[in-house]
KOLGU-4560 file (N, C-alpha, C; in nm, 3 decimals, padded with zeros to 5 digits):
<recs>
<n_xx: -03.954 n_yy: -01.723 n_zz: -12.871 ca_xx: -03.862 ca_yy: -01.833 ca_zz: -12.892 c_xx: -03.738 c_yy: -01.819 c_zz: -12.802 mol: A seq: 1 type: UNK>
<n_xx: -03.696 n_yy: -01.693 n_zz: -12.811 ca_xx: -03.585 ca_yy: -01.625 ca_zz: -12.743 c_xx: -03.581 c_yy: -01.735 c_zz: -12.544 mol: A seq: 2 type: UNK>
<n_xx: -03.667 n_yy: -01.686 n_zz: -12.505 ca_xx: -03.721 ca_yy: -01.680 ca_zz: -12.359 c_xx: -03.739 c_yy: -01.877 c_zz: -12.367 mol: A seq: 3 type: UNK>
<n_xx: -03.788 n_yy: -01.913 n_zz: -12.422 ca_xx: -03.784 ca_yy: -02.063 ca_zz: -12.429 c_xx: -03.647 c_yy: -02.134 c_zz: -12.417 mol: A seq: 4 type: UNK>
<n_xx: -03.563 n_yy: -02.062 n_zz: -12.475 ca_xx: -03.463 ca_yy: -02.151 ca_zz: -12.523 c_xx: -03.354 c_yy: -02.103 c_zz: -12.335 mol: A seq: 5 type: UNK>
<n_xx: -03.435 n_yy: -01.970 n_zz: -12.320 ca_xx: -03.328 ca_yy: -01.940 ca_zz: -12.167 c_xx: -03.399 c_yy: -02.048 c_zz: -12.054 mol: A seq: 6 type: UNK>
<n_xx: -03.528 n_yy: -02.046 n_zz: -12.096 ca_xx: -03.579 ca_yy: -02.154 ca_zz: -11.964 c_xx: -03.536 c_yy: -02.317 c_zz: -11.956 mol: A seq: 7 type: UNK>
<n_xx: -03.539 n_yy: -02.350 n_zz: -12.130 ca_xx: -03.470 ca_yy: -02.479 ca_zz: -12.099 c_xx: -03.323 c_yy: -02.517 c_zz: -12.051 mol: A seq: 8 type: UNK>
<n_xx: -03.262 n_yy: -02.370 n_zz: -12.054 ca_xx: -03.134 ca_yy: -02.398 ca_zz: -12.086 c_xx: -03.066 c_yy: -02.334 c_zz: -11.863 mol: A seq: 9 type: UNK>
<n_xx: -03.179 n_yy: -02.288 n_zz: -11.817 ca_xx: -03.226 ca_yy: -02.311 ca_zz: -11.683 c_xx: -03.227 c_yy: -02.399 c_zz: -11.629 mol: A seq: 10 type: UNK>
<n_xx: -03.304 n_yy: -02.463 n_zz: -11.657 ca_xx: -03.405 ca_yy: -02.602 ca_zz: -11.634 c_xx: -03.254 c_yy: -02.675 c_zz: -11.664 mol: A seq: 11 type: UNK>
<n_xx: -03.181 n_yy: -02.701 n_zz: -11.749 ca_xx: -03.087 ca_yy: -02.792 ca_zz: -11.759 c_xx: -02.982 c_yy: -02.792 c_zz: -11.712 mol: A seq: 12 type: UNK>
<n_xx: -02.914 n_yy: -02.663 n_zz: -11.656 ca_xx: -02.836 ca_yy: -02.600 ca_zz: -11.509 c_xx: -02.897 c_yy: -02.682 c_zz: -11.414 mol: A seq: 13 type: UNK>
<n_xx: -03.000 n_yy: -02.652 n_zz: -11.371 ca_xx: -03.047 ca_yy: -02.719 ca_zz: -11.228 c_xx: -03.010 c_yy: -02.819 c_zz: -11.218 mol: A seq: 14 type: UNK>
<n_xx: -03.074 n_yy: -02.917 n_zz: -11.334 ca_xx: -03.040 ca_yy: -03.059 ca_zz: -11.329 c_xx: -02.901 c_yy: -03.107 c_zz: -11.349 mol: A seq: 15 type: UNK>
<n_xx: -02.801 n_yy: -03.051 n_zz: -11.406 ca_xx: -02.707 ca_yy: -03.093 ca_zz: -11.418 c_xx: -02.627 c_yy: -03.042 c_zz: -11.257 mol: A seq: 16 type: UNK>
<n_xx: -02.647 n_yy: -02.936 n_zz: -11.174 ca_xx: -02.680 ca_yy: -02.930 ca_zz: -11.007 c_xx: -02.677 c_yy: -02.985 c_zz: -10.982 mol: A seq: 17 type: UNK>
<n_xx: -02.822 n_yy: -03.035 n_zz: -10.943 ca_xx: -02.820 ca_yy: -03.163 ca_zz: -10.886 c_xx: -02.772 c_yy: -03.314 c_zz: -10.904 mol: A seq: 18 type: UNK>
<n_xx: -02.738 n_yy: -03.366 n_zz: -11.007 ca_xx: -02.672 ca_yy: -03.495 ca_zz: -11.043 c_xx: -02.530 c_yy: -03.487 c_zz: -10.973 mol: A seq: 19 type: UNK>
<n_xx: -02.503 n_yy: -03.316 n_zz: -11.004 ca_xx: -02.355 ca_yy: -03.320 ca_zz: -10.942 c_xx: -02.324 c_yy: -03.369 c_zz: -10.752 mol: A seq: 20 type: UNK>
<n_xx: -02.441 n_yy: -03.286 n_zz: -10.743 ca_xx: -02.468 ca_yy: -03.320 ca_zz: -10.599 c_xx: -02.473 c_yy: -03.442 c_zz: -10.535 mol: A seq: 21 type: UNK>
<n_xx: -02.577 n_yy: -03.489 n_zz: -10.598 ca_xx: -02.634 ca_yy: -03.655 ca_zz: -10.615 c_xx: -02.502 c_yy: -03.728 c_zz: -10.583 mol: A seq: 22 type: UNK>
<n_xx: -02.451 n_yy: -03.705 n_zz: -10.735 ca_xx: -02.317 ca_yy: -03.774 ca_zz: -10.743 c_xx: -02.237 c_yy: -03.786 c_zz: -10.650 mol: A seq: 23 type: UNK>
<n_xx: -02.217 n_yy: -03.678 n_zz: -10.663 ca_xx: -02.094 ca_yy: -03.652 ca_zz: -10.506 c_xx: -02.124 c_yy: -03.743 c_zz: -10.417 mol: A seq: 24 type: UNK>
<n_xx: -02.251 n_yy: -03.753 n_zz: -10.334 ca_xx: -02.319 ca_yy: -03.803 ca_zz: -10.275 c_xx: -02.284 c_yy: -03.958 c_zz: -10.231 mol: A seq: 25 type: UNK>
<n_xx: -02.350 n_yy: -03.976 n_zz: -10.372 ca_xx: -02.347 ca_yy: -04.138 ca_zz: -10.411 c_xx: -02.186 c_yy: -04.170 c_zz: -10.382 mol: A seq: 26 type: UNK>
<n_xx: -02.085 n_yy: -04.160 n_zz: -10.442 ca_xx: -01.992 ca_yy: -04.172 ca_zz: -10.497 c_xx: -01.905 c_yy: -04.151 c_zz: -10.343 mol: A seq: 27 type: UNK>
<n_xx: -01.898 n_yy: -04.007 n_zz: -10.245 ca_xx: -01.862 ca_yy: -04.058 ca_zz: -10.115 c_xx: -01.903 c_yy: -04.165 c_zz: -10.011 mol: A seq: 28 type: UNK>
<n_xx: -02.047 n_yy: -04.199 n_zz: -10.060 ca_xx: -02.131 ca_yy: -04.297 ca_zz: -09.981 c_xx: -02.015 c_yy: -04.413 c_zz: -09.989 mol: A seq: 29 type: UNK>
<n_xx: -02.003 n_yy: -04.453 n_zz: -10.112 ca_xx: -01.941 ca_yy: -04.596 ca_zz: -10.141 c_xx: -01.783 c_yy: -04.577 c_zz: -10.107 mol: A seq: 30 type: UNK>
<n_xx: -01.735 n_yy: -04.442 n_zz: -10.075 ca_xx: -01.587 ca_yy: -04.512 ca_zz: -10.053 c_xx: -01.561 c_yy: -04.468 c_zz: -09.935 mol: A seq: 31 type: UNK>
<n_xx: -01.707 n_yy: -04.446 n_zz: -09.821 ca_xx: -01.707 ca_yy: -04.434 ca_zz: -09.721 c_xx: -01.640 c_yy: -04.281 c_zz: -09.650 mol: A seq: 32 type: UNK>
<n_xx: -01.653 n_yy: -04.197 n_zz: -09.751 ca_xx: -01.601 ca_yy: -04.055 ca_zz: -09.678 c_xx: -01.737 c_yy: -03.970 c_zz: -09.679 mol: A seq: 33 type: UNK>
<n_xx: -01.682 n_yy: -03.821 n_zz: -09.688 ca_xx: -01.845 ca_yy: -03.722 ca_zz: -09.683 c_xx: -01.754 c_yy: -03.657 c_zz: -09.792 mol: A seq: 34 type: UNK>
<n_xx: -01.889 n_yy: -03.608 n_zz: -09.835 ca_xx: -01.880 ca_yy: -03.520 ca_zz: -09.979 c_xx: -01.768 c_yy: -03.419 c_zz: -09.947 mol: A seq: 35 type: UNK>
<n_xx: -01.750 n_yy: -03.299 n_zz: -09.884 ca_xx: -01.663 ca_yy: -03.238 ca_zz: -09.839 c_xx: -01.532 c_yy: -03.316 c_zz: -09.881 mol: A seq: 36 type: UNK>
<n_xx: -01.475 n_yy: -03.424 n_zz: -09.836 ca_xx: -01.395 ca_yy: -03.529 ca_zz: -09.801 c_xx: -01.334 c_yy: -03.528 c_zz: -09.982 mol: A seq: 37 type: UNK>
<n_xx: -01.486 n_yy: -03.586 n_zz: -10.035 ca_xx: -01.434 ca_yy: -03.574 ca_zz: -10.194 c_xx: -01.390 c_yy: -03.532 c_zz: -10.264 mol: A seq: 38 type: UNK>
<n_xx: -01.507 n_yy: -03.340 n_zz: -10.238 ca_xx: -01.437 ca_yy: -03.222 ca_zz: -10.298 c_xx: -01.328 c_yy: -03.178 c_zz: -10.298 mol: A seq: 39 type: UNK>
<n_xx: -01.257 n_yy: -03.235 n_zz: -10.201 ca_xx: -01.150 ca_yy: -03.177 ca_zz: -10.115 c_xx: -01.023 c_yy: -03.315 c_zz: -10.252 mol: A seq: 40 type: UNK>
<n_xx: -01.056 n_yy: -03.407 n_zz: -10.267 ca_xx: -00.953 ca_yy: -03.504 ca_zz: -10.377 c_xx: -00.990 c_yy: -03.439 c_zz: -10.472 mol: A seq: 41 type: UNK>
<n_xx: -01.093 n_yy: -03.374 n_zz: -10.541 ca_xx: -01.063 ca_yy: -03.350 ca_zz: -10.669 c_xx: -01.009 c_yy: -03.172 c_zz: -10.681 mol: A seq: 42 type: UNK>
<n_xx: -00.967 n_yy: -03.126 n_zz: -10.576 ca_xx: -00.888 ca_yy: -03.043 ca_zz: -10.537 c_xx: -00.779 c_yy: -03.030 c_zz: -10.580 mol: A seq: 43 type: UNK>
<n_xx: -00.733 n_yy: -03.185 n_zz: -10.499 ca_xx: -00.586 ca_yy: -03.193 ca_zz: -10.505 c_xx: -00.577 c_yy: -03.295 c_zz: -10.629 mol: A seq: 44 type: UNK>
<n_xx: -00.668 n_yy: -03.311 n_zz: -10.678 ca_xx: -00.631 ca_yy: -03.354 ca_zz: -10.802 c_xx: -00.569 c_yy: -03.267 c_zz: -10.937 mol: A seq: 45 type: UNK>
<n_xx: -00.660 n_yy: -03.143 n_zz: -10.900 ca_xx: -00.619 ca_yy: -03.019 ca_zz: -10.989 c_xx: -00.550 c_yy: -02.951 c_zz: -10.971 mol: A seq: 46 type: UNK>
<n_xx: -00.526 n_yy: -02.971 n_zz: -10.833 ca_xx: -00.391 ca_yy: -02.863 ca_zz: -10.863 c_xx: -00.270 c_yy: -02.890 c_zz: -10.805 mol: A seq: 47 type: UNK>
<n_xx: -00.257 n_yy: -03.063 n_zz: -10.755 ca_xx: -00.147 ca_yy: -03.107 ca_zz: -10.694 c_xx: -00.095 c_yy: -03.051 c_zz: -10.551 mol: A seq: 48 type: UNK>
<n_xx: -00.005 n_yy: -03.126 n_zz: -10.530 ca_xx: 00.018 ca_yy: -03.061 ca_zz: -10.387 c_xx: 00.030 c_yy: -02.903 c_zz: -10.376 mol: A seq: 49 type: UNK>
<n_xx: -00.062 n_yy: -02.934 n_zz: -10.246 ca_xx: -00.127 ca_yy: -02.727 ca_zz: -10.192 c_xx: -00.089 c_yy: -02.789 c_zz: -10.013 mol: A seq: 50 type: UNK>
<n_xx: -00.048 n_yy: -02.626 n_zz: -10.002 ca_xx: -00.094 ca_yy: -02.643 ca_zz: -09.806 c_xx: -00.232 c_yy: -02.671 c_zz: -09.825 mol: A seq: 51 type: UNK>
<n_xx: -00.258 n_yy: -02.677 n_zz: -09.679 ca_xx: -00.368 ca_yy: -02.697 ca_zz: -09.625 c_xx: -00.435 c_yy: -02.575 c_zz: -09.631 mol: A seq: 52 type: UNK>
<n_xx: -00.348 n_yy: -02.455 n_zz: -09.604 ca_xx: -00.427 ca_yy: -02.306 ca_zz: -09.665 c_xx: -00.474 c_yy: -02.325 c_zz: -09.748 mol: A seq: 53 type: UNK>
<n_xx: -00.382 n_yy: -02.332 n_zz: -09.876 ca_xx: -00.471 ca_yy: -02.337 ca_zz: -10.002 c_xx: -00.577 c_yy: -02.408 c_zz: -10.031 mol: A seq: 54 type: UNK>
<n_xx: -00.575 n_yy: -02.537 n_zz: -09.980 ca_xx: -00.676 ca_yy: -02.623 ca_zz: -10.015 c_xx: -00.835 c_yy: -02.557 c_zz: -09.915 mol: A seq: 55 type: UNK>
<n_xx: -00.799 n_yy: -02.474 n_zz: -09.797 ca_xx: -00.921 ca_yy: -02.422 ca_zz: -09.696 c_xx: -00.966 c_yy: -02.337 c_zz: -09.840 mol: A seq: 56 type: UNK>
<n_xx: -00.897 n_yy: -02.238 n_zz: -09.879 ca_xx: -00.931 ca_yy: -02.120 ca_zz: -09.976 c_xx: -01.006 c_yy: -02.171 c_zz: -10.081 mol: A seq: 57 type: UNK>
<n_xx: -00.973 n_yy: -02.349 n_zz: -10.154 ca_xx: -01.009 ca_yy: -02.335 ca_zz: -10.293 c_xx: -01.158 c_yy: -02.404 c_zz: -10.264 mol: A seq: 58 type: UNK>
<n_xx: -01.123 n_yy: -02.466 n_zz: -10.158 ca_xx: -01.280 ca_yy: -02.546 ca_zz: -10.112 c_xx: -01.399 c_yy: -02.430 c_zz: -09.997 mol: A seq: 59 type: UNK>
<n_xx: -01.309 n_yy: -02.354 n_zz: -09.999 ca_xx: -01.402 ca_yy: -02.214 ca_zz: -09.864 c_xx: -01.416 c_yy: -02.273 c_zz: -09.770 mol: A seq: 60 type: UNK>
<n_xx: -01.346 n_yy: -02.368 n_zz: -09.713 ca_xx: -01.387 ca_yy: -02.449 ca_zz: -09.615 c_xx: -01.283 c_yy: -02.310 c_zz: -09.511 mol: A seq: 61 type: UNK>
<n_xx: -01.338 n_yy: -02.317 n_zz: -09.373 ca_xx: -01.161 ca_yy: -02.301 ca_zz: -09.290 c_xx: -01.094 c_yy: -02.376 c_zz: -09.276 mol: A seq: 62 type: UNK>
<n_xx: -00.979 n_yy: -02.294 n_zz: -09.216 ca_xx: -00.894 ca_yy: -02.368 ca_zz: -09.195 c_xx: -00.892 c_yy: -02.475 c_zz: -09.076 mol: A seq: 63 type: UNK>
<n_xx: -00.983 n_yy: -02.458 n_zz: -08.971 ca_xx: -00.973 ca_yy: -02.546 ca_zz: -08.879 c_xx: -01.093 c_yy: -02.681 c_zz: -08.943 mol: A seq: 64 type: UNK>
<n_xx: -01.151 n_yy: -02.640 n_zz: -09.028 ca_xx: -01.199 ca_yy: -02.747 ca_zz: -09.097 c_xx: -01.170 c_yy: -02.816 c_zz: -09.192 mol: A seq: 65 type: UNK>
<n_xx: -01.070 n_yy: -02.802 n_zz: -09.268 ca_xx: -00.978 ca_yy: -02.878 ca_zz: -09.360 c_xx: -00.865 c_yy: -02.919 c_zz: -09.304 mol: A seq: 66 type: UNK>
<n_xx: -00.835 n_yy: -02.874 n_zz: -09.165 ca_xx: -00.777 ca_yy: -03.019 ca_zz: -09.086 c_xx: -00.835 c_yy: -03.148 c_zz: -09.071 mol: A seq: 67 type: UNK>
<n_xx: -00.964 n_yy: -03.120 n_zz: -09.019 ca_xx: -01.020 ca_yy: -03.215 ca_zz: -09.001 c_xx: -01.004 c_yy: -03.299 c_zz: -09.137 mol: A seq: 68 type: UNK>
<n_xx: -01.034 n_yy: -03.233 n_zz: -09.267 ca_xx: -01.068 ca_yy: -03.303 ca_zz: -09.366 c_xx: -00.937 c_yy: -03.406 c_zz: -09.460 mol: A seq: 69 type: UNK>
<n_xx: -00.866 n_yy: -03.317 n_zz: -09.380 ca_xx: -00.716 ca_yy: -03.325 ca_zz: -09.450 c_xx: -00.677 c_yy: -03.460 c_zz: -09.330 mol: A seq: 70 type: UNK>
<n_xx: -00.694 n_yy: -03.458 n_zz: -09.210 ca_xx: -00.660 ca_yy: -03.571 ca_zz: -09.140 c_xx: -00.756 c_yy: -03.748 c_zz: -09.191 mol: A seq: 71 type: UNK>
<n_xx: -00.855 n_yy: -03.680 n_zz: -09.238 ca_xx: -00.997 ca_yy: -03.777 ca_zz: -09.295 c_xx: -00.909 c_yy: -03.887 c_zz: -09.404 mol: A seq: 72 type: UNK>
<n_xx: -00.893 n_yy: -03.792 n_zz: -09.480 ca_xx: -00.833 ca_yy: -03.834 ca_zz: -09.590 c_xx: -00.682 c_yy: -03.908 c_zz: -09.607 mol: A seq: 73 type: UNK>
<n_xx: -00.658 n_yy: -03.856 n_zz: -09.495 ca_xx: -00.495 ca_yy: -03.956 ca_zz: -09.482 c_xx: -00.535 c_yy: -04.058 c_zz: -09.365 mol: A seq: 74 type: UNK>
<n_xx: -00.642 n_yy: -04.075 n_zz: -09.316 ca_xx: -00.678 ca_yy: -04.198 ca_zz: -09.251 c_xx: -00.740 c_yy: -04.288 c_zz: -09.327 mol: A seq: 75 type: UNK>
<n_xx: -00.798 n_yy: -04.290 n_zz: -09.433 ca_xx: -00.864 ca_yy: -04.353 ca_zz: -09.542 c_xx: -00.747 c_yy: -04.380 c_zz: -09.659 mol: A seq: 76 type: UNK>
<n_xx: -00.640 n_yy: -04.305 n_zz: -09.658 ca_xx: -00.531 ca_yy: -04.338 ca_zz: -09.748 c_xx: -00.551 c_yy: -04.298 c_zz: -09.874 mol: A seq: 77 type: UNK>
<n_xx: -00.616 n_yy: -04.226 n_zz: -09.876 ca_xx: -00.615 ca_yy: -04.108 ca_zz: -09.975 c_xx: -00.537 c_yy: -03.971 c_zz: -10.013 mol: A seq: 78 type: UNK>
<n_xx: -00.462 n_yy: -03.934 n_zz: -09.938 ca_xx: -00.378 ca_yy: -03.797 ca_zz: -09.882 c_xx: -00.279 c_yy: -03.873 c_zz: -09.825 mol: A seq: 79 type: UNK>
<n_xx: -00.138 n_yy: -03.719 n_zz: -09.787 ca_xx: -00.029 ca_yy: -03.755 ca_zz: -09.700 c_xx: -00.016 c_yy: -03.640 c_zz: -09.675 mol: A seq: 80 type: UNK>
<n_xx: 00.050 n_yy: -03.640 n_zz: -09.549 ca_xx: 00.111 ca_yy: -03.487 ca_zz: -09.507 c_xx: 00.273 c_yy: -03.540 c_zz: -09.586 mol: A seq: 81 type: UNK>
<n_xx: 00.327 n_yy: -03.370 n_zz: -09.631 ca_xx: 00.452 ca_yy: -03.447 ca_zz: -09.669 c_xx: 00.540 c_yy: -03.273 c_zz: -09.656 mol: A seq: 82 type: UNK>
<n_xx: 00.653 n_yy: -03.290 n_zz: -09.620 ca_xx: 00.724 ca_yy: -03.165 ca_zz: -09.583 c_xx: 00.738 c_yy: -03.085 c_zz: -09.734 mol: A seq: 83 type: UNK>
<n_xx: 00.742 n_yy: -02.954 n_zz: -09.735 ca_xx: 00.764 ca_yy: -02.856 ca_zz: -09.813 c_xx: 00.913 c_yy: -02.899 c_zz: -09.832 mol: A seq: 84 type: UNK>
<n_xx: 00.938 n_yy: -02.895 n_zz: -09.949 ca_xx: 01.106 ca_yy: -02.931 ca_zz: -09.984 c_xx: 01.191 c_yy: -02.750 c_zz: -09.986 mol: A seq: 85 type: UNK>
<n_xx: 01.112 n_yy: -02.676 n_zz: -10.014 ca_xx: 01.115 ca_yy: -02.555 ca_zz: -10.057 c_xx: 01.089 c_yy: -02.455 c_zz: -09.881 mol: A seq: 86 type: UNK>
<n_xx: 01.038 n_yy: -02.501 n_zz: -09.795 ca_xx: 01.031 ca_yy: -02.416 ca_zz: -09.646 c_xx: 00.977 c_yy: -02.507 c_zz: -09.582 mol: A seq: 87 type: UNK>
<n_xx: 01.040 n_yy: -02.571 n_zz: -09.489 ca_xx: 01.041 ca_yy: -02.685 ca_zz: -09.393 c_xx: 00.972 c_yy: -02.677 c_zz: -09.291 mol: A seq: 88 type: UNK>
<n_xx: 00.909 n_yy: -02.498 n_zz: -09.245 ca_xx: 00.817 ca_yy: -02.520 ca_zz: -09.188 c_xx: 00.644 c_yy: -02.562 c_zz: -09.227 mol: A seq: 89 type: UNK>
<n_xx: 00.658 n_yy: -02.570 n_zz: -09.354 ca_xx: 00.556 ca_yy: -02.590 ca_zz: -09.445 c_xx: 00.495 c_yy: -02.713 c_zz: -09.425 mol: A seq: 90 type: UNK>
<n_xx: 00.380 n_yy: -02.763 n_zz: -09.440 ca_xx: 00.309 ca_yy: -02.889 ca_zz: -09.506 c_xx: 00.258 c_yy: -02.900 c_zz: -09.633 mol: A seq: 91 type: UNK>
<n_xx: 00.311 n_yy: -02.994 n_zz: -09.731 ca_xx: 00.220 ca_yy: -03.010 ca_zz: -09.820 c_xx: 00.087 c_yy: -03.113 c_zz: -09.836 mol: A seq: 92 type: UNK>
<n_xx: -00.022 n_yy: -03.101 n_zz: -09.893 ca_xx: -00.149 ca_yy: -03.239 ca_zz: -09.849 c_xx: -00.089 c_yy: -03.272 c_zz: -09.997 mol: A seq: 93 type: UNK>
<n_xx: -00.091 n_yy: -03.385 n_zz: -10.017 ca_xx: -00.021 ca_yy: -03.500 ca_zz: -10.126 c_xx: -00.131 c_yy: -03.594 c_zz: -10.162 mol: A seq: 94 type: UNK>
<n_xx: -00.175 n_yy: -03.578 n_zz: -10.239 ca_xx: -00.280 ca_yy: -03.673 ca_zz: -10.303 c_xx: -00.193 c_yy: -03.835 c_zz: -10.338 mol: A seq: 95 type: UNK>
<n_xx: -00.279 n_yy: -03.919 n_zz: -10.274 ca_xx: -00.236 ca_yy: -04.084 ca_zz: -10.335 c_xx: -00.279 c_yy: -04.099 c_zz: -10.463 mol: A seq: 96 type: UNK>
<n_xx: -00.236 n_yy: -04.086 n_zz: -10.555 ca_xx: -00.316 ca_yy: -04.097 ca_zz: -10.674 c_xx: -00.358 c_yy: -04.199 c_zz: -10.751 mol: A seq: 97 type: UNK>
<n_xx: -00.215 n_yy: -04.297 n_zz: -10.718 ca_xx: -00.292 ca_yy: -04.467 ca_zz: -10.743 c_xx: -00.416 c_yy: -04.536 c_zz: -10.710 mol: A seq: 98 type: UNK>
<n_xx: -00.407 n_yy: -04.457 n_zz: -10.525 ca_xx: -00.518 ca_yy: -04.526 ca_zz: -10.475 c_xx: -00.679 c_yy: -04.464 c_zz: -10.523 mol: A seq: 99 type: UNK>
<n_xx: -00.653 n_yy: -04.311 n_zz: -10.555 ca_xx: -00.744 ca_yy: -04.251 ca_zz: -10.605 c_xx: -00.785 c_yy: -04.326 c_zz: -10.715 mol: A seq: 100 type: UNK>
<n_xx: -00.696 n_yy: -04.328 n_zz: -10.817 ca_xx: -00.738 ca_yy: -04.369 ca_zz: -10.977 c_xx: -00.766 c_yy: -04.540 c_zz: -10.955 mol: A seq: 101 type: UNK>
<n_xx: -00.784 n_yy: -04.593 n_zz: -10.828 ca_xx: -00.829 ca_yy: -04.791 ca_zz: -10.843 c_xx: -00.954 c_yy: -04.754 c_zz: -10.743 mol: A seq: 102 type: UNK>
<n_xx: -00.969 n_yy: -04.663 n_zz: -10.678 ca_xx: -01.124 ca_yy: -04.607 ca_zz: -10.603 c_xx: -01.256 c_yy: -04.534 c_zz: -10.659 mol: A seq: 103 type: UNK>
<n_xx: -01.182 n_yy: -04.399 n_zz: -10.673 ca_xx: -01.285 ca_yy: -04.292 ca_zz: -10.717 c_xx: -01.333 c_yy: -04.296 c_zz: -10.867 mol: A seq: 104 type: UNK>
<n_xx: -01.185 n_yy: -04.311 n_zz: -10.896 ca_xx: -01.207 ca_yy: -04.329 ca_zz: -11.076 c_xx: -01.301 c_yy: -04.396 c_zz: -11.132 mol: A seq: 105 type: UNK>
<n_xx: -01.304 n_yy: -04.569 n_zz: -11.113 ca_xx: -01.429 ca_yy: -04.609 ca_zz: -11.150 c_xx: -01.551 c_yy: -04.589 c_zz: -11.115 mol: A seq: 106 type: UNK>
<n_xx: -01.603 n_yy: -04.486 n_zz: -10.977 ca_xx: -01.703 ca_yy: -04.482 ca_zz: -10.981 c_xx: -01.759 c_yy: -04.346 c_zz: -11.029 mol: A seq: 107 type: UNK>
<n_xx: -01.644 n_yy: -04.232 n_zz: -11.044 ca_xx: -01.713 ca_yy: -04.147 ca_zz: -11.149 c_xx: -01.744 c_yy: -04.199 c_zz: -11.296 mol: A seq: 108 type: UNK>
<n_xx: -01.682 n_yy: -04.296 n_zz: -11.365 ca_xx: -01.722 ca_yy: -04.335 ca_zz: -11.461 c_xx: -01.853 c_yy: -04.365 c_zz: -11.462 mol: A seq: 109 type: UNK>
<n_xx: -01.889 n_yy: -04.426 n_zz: -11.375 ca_xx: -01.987 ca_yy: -04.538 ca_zz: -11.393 c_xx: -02.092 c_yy: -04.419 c_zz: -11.362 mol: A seq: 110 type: UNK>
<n_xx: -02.097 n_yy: -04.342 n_zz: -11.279 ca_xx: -02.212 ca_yy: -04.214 ca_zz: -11.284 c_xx: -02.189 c_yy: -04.155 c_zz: -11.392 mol: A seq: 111 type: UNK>
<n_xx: -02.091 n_yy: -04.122 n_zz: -11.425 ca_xx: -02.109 ca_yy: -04.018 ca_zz: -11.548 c_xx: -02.211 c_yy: -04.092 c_zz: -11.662 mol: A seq: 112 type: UNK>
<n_xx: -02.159 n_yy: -04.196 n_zz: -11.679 ca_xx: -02.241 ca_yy: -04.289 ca_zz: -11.797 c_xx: -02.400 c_yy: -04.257 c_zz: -11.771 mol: A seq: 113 type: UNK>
<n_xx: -02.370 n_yy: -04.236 n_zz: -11.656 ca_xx: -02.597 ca_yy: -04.239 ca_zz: -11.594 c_xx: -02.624 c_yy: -04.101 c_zz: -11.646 mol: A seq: 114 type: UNK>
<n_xx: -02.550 n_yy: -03.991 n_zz: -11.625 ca_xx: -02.566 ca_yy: -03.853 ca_zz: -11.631 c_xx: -02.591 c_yy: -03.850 c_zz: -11.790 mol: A seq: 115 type: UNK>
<n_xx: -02.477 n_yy: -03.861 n_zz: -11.827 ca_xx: -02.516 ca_yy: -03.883 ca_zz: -12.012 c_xx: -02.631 c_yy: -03.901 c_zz: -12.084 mol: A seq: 116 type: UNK>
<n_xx: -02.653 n_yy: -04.035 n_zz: -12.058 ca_xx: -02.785 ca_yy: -04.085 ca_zz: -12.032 c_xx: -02.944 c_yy: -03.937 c_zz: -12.047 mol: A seq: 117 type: UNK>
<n_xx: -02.857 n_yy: -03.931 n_zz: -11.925 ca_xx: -03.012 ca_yy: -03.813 ca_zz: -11.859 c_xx: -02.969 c_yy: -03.723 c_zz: -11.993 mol: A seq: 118 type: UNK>
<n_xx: -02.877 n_yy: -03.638 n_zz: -12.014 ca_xx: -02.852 ca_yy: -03.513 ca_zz: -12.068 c_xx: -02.884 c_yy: -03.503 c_zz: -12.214 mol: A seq: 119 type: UNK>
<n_xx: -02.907 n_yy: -03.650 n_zz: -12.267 ca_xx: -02.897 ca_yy: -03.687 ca_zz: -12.417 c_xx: -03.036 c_yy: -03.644 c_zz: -12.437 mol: A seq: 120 type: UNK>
<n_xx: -03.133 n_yy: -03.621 n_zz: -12.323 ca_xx: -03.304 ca_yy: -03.610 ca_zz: -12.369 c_xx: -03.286 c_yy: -03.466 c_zz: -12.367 mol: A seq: 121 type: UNK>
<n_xx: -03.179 n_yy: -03.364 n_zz: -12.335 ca_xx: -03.153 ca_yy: -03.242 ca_zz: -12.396 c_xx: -03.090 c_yy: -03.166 c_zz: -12.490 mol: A seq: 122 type: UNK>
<n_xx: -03.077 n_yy: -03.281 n_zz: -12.569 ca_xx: -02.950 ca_yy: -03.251 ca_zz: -12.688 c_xx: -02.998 c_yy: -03.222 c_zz: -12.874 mol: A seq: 123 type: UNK>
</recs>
């Protein structure tokens, strides 16, 4: 019984994996960025303005690649560069959050509702 309950509970890791993936997926498709791009807002969603270091570190991205991502995102109007008030040689990446919460917001809803869905035939 033991061993059953670890395989379903396997089996329901994976899948909840992949939806995340999926999701991501789906969800950058429609507001026209790359997944990276995404991961990178719900970043700075959690933990508010970070350098661009921090944000390379929390996503493992480098750093010469979360320029890129960090420039992505303030061309789409999602992000800002905005000066360190605290060391002026600093940058902070500044999440738009209005524009986030009238974009992204509704369409994680609307996946999550699908995910639910799926997860309820494991409950």
């Amino acid at each position: 019984m033991k061993r059953k309950w670890k395989e379903e509970l396997n089996l329901l890791l994976r899948i909840m994996s992949t939806h995340a993936v999926m999701r991501s997926q789906i969800i950058a498709e429609k507001l026209g960025i790359n997944p990276t791009d995404l991961e990178s807002i719900e970043v700075l969603l959690r933990e508010g303005k970070i350098t661009a270091g921090r944000l390379a570190q929390e996503t493992g991205l480098t750093t010469g690649a979360i320029t890129g991502v960090i420039d992505r995102l303030v061309r789409a109007g999602y992000a800002a560069r905005e000066e360190d008030p605290g060391d002026r040689r600093k940058v902070l990446v500044a999440l738009n959050v209005k524009r986030v919460e009238e974009d992204v917001v509704p369409l994680y809803e609307s996946i999550s509702r699908s995910t639910e869905k799926i997860l309820r035939n494991y409950s």
